[in-house]
N, C-alpha and C positions, 0 to 999 in steps of 0.2 A: 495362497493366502498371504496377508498381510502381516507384519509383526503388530505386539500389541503396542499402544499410545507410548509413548516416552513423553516426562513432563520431569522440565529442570527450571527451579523454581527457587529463588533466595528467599521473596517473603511472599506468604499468603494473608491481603487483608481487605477489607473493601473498598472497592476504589468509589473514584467520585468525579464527573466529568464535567466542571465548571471553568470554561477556558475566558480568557481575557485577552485585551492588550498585552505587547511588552511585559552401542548405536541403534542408529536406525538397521531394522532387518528383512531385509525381503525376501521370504520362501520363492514362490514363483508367480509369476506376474504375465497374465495370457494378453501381447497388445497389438495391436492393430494400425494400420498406418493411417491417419487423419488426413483430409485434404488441406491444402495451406490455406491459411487466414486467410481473411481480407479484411483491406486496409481501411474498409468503410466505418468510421461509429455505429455500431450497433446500440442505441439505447436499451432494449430488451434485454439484451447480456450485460450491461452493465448493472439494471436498474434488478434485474432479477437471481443474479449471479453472483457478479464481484463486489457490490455493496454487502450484499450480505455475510459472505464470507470475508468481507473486510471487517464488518461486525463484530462476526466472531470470534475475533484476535483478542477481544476484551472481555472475553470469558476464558476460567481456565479447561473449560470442557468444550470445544468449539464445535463438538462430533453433533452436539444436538441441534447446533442451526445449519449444520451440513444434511442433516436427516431431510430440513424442511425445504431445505436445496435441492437436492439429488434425489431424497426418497430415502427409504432404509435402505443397507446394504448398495446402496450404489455409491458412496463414499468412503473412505478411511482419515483419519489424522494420523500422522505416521509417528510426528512426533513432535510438540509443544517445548518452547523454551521461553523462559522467562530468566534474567539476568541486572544486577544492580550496573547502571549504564552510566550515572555520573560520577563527577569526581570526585562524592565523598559517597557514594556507594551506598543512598539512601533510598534513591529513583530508580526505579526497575523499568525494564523494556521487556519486550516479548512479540514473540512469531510463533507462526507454526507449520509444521507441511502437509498434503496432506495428497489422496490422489481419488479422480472420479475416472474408474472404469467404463463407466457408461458413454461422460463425457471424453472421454480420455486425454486427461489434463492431469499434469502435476500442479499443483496446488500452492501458492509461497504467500503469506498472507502477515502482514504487520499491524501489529495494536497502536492507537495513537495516545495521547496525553497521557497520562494517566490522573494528576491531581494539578491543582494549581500551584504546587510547589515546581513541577517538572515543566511547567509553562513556564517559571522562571525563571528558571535556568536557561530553555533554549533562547528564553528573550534574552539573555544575558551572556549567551554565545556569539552573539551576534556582532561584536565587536571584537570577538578571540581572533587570533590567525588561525586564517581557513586552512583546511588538510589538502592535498594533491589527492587528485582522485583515478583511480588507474586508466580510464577510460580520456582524460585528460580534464587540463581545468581545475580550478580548485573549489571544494566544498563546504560547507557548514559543518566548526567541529564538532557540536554536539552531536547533529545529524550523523557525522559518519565515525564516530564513536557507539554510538547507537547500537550502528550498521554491526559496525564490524564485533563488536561482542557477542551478540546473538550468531551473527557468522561463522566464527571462528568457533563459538561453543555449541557447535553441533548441528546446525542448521546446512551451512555449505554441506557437509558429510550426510544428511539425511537427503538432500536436494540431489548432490553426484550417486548413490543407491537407489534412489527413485528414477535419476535419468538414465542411469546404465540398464535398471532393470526394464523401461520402457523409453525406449530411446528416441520413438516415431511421435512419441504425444507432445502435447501445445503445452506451453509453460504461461501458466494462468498468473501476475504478481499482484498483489494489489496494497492498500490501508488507506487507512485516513489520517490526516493532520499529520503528526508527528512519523504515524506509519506510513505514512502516503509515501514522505524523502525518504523513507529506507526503503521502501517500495521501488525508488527512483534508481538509488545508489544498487539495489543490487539484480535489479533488471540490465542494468549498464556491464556490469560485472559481468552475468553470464554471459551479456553476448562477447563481450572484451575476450575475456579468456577464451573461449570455446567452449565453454558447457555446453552451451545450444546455438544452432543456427535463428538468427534475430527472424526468418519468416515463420516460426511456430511460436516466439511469445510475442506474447499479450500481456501491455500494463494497461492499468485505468487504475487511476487514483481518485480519493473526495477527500475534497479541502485540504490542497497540498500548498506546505508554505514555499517561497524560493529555497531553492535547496543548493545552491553552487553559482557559479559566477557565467559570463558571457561562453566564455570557453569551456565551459561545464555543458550549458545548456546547445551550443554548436556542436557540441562531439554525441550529444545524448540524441540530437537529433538524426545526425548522422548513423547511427548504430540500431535504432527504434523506430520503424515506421511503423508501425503498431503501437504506437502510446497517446495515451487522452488521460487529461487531466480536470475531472469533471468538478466545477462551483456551481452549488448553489447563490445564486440572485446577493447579497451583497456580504457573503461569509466575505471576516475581514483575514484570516488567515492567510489565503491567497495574496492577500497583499502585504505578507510578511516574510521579510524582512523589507522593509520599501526597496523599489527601484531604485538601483543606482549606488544605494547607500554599499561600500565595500564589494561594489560592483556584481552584486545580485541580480539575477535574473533567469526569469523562467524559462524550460522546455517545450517545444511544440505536442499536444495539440489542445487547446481548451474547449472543452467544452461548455457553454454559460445556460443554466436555465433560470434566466429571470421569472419566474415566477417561484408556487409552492411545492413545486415537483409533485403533487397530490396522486397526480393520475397517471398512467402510463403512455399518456399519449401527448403531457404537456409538452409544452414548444419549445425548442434552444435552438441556440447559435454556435454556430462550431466556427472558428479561427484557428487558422492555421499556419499562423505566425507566433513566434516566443511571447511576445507583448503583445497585444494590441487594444485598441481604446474603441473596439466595435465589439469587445467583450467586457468582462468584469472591471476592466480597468476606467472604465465612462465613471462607474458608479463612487460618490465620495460619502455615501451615509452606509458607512459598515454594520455589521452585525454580527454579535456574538452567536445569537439565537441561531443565524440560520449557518453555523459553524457546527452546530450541533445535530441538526435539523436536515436532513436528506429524504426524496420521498415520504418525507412526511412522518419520518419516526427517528427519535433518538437512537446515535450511531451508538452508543453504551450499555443504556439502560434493553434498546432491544436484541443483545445478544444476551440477556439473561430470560427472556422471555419466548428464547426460539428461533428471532428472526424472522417471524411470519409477519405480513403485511396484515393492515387492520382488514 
């Protein structure tokens, strides 16, 4: 059995997701050996899976769109952390871990925005000096301020008892927007140190800003052949921090579905280059809306709601 939820939390209040421009204890744990990934995009797992447990990183009870996921009992949240992440310790962040027996995957999942206050800021990070990131390259401070609060406060330590107690399963990471780059930063991480071997995780991210510089996004490639970075049709996020500006630039691999993700069979383009202009990058009429907007439901609003697809 699993121990129960841990949830470390500075403030509890309602959030609001209007983005703009600019320990853990494991009794015993029965697991099995997974065959290795593959390196193909799967849109079904992404669109049925890691979205919505990206979701649910913006609830503070995520177990309930993990149900709609997995089913009952075939999930746990091991343990939930939320932490004041700016510099004057007003804006909170938050993760959680969690693990699917069924699936057998550990779970690492990142809340994005939280208000337009904390979109501020990260707009306003943007010109800070970047941090060294252990994997190499240098990162966005907000971003790996972020990272490393929720890390260091109990996350990494819930993550190493869930991998020691199953050590053969896939490491599932994911979020969105703001979650997406700590999404980024600490997929890098496990593989960098040795937590896990880089052919059992799996990232995919939605609506990831640039999160690190050229040599950020060279090393991330190098370490993650298993990462997609999936946009919605002209979210302007992805195109934040611009190209170039303090030498930003993205990770391989995107995925673009220009259209309204509606259905499960709409069409994308996958590129499989850090930049490229046969993806998101063609398009010059951004959108807030479709920032918000993945398969066709609000990344926010429907982790209060379950997570279920209409």
């Amino acid at each position: 059995m699993y121990s129960f939820t841990t949830i470390n939390t500075d403030n509890m209040y309602a959030r609001t997701f209007s983005l703009f421009v600019c320990s853990l204890l494991l009794n015993f744990v029965t697991c099995q050996t997974p065959s290795l990934p593959s390196l193909a995009f799967d849109p079904a797992f992404a669109r049925n899976y890691l979205y919505p447990i990206s979701s649910a990183a913006f609830s503070l009870y995520p177990q309930a769109c993990l149900n709609d996921v997995f089913g009952r009992n075939n999930s746990k949240v091991i343990s939930y952390t939320q932490k004041a992440c700016d510099d004057l310790n007003k804006e909170t962040c938050a993760g959680y871990l969690a693990i699917s027996d069924t699936r057998k995957a550990i779970i690492l999942a990142f809340r994005g925005s939280n208000d337009n206050f904390q979109v501020i800021e990260e707009a306003g990070s943007i010109f800070k000096q970047m941090e060294d990131s252990i994997i190499g390259g240098k990162v966005n401070s907000y971003f790996y301020k972020a990272f490393q609060t929720l890390w260091t406060d109990g996350l990494r330590d819930s993550f190493l008892t869930a991998k020691n107690a199953c050590p053969s399963y896939e490491i599932w990471v994911t979020g969105h927007s703001l979650g997406a780059a700590m999404a980024s930063l600490a997929a890098g991480d496990i593989v960098k140190l040795g937590y896990s071997n880089n052919a059992v995780v799996k990232l995919v991210t939605f609506g990831q800003p640039r999160t690190g510089d050229s040599d950020y996004a060279a090393a991330h490639d190098l370490l993650l052949p298993d990462s997609y970075r999936v946009v919605h049709a002209h979210d302007i996020v992805p195109h934040l921090p611009p190209e170039g500006i303090e030498g930003y630039r993205h990770h391989r691999n995107e995925i673009w579905y220009n259209n309204a993700m509606l259905v499960s069979n709409d069409t994308y383009i996958e590129c499989d280059t850090d930049e490229s202009n046969a993806c998101s990058n063609s398009g010059l009429d951004l959108s807030i809306d479709d920032h918000r907007l993945y398969y066709g439901v609000d990344v926010m609003s429907w982790a209060l709601d379950g997570c279920q697809y209409p």
